[in-house]
N, C-alpha and C positions, 0 to 999 in steps of 0.2 A: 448414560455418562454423567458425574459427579461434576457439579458447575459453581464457582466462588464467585464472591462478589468482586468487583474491581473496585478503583480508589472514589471513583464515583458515585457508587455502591448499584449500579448493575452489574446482573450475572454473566460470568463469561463459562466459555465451556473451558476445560483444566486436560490440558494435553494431555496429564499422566493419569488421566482415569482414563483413555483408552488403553484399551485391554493389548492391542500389539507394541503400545510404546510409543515414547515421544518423537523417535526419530522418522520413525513410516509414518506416521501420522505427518511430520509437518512434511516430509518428501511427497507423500500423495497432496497437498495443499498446494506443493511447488508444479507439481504434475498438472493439476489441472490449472492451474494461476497460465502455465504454459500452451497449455492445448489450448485455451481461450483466447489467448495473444493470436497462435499462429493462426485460429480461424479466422480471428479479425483481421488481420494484416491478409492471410487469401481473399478474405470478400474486399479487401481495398484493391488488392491488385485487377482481379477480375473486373472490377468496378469501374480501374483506370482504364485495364486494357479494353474496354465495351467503348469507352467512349473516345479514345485516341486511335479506334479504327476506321481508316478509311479507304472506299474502294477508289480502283482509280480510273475514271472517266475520260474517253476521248472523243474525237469528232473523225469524223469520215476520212478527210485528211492523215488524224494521226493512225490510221491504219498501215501507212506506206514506211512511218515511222517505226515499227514496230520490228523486234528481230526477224530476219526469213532466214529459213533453214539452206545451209550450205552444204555442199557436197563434202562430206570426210570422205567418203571412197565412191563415186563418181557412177550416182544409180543405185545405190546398194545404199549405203546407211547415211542419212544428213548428219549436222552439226546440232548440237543442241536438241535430238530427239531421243527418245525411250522405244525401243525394238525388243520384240520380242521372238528369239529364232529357237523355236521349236521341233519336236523331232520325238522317235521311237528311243529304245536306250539301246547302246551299240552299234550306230547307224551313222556316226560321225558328225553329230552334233558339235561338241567340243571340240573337235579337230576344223572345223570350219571357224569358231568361233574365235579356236587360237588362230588362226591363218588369217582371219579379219583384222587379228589384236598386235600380230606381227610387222605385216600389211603398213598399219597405222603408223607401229614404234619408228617404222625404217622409212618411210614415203614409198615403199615398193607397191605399182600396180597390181591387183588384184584380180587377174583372170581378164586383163586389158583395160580395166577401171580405173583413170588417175584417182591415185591417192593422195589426201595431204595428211603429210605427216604431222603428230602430234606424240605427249605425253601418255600413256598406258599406263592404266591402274588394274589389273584382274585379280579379281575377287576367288580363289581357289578350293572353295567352301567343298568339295568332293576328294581333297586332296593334292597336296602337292607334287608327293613325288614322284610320280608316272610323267610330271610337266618336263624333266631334264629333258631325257629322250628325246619329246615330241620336238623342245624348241632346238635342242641338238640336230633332231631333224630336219627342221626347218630353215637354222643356219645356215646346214651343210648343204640344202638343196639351191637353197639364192645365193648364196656366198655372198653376203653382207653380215656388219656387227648390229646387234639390236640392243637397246636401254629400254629396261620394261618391268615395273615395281607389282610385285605379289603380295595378298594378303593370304596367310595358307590356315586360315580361322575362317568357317561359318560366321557368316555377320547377320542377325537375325534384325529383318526389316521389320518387324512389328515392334519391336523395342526401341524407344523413341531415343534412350539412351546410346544405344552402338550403333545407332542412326546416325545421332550427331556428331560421333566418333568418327563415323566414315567421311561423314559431310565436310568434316574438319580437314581430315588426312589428304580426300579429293582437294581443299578451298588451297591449303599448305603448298599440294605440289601440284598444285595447278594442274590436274591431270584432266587429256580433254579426253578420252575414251575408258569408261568403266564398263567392266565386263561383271556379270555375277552369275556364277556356274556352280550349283542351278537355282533355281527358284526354290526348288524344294529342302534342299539346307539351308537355304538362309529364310526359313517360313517355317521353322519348327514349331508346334505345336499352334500351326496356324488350320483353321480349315479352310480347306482349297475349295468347297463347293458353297462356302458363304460369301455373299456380295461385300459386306457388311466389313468382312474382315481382312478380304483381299482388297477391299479402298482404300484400308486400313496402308496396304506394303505399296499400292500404286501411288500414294502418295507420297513414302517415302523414298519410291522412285525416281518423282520429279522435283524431290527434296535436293536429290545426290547431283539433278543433272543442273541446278542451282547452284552449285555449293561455291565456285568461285564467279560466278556472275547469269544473271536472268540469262536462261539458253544457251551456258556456256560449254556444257559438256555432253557429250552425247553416252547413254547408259544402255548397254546389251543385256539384255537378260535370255539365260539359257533354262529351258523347261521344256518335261516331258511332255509328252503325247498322252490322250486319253488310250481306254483298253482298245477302240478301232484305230489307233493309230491316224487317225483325219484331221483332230483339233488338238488343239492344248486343254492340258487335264485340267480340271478345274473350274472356276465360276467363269461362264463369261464374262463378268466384268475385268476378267484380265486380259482379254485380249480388246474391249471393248475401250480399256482404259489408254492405252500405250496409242504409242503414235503408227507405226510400222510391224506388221507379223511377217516371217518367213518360217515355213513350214517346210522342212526336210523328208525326202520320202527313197527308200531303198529297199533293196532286198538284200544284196551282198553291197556293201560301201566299197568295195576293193572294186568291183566290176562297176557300181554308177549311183551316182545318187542325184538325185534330184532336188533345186532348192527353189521352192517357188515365194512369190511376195501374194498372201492372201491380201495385207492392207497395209495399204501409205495412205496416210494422212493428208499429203503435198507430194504436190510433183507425179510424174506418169508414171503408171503401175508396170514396174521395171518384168520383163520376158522371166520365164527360170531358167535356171543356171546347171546346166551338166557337168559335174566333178568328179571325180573318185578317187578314194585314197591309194595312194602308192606306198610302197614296202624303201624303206631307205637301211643298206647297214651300215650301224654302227661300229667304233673300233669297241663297244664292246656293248653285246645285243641289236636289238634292230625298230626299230620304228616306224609311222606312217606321215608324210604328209599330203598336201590337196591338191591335186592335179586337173586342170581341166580334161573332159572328155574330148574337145574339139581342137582343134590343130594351131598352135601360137608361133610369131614369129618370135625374132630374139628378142625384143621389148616385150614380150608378153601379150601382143593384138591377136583376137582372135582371126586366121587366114581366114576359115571356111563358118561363118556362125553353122548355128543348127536350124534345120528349115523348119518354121513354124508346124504342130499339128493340124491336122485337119480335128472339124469336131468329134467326128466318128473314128478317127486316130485316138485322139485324145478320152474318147469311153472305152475304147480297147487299150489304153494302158492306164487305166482305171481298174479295169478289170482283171487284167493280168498281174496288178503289184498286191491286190489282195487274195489273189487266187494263184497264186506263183508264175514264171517267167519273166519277173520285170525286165530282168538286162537283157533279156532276148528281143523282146519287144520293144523296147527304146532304143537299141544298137539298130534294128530293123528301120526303125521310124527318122531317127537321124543321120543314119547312115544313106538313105534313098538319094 
């Protein structure tokens, strides 16, 4: 490059003996004059935020202080927790999930469980519109109105950005039950059997269940089953993560399903729960909602519970749900 004297008389270098011209030449000078800036101003930030972090320290006392998890539907999911209800695909997962989220919208008991009622947010990441029906269904079976806001977009929990999108929408409408159905749309190109990366969504799980106040809202998360159908697919750091698992187990969902609590974090590890979906018509097609297997009066209490297994009951229908006969075998065992 061709360089003149300046009025000084040192050499300067002469824009126009670069060879692409004066104009790229001084934009690439602006380019990096910029990129310089913003490193600096990142290493100030990161610099402030290192030293305006603080954790926050209590004493023994302030343990009593602390949120405790309240009952949203009485046994079954607290306030302020992260759950995770898992299941095979076509087994009535989501139909449980919606009958939780319904439950919630309206204060309606749940299989005898008081409920309180709150705001609903479901997250509809598989789909919206198979949802009419169901909730059609569901109206038509309680005969009550419901208020209950859908997102019908996959909302990808690894992206910090539609995280905070959601965090925002949850903070907005004060929504105290978020549902996100499933795990697996909203974890696109996430891998499911890294620790690493699933810390990655379980954190912004308990991002969401923040988002209008410490413990404010309680978040369901629905996901599959691995190929035995026993655990949730994936790293166990997901199930290891969350506060609550309930694991669904069926052979036909129309004849019984089964919904048991592998882990509660707090509080007594609640009995499982015998359901199974019922056929409702519609005036136009027909749908399923959740029915208890056991006998309710008119407020929904169960009359007759179901008599606990024995242990050797309970390895005979172990053995029969993976070997066929479930409902025969659990209509037998409940019904004694």
């Amino acid at each position: 490059m061709r360089s003149d004297e300046d009025s000084r008389g040192e050499l300067r270098d002469d824009p126009l003996a670069d060879p692409r011209g004066e104009d790229e030449a001084i934009q690439d000078a602006i380019d990096a004059a910029v990129d310089d800036l913003y490193i600096r101003d990142e290493a100030k930030r990161l610099h402030s935020a290192d030293k305006t972090l603080e954790f926050r320290q209590i004493d023994l006392d302030g343990l009593w202080d602390l949120p405790q998890p309240d009952p949203m539907i009485e046994g079954v999911l607290d306030w302020g927790t992260v759950t995770m209800l898992s299941g095979p695909s076509g087994k009535g997962k989501s139909f449980i999930a919606l009958d939780w989220s319904l439950c919630v919208a309206t204060g309606t008991p749940w299989m005898g469980h008081e409920t309180v009622q709150g705001s609903v947010l479901y997250v509809a990441a598989e789909g919206a519109h198979g949802q009419a029906k169901r909730v059609e269904a569901w109206l038509a079976q309680h005969k009550v109105d419901a208020g209950m806001r859908l997102i019908i977009d996959p909302v990808n929990l690894s992206d910090s950005g539609q995280v905070d999108q959601l965090v925002q929408i949850v903070h907005d409408g004060e929504h105290h039950l978020v549902i996100i159905d499933t795990l697996a749309k909203c974890t696109a190109g996430v891998e499911e059997n890294s620790a690493k990366e699933m810390g990655v969504v379980i954190a912004a799980l308990y991002k969401i269940r923040d988002a209008i106040e410490e413990n404010g809202t309680t978040v369901l998360v629905v996901h599959h089953t691995g190929y035995d159908t026993k655990r949730a697919r994936g790293s166990s750091a997901i199930q290891a993560g969350v506060d609550n698992v309930y694991d669904i187990f069926a052979e036909d969902p129309h004849d019984m399903i089964s919904i048991r609590c592998s882990k509660r974090k707090d509080g007594v590890q609640p009995e499982q729960v015998l359901v199974r979906l019922q056929q409702v018509e519609l005036e136009v097609g027909t749908s399923c909602v959740v029915v208890s297997e056991v006998a309710v009066d008119g407020a929904g209490v169960p009359m007759e519970p179901p008599r606990q297994r024995t242990d050797s009951e309970d390895t005979e229908w172990e053995h029969q749900y993976h070997f066929g006969g479930l409902s025969r075998t659990v209509r037998k065992h409940t019904n004694d």
